[in-house]
C-alpha positions as CSV (number, residue, x, y, z in Angstrom):
1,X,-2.3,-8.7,2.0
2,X,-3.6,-6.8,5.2
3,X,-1.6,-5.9,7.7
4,X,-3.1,-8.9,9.9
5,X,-1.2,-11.4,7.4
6,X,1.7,-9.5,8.2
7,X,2.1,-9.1,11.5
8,X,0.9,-9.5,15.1
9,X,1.5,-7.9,18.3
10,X,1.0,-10.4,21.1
11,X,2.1,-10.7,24.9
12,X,3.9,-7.0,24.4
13,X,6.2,-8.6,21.4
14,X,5.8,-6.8,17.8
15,X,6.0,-9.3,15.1
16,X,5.9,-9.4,11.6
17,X,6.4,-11.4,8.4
18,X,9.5,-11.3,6.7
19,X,8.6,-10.4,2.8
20,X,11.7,-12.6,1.5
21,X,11.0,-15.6,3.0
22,X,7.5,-15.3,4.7
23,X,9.7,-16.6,8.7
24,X,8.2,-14.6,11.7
25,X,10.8,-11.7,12.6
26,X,10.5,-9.5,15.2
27,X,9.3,-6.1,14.2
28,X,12.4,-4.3,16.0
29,X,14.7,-6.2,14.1
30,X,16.5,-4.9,11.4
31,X,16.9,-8.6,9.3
32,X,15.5,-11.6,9.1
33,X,17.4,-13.8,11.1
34,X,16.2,-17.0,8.9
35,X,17.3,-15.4,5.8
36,X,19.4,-12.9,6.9
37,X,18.4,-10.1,4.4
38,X,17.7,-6.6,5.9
39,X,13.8,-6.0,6.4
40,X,13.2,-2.6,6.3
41,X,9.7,-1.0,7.2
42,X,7.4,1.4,6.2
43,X,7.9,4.6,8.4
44,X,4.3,5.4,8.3
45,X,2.6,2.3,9.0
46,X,4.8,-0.1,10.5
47,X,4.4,-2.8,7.7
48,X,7.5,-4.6,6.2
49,X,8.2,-3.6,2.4
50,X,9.1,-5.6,-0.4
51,X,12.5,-4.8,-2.0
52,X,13.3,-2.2,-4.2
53,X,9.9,-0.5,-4.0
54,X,9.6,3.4,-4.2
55,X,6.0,3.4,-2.7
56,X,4.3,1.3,0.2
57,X,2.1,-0.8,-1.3
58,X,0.1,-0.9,2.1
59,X,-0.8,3.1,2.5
60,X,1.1,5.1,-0.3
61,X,4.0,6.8,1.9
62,X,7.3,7.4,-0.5
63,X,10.2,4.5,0.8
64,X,12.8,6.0,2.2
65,X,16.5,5.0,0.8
């Protein structure tokens, strides 16, 4: 997936794709708001992470807990 499938940042809104449920969330949020899960994001590139990884699969930064 590239970080285009996951996310978009239009008309000053950050965006991107819950990876529970695949529902627009906005990137500021901390859940989804469709499936209410917690979305938590990659502190060095922004990009949503699966659950229960220990690495981003996007750019290799450790996950923090």
């Amino acid at each position: 997936m590239t970080a285009e499938d996951l996310g978009t940042k239009g008309e000053g809104k950050a965006t991107c794709v819950c990876p529970f449920c695949d529902e627009t969330v906005d990137a500021w949020a901390p859940w989804c708001k469709t499936c209410e899960v917690e979305v938590r994001l990659c502190v060095s590139c922004k990009e949503p992470l699966p659950a229960d990884v220990a690495v981003c699969p996007g750019c290799g930064t450790a996950c923090e807990e």
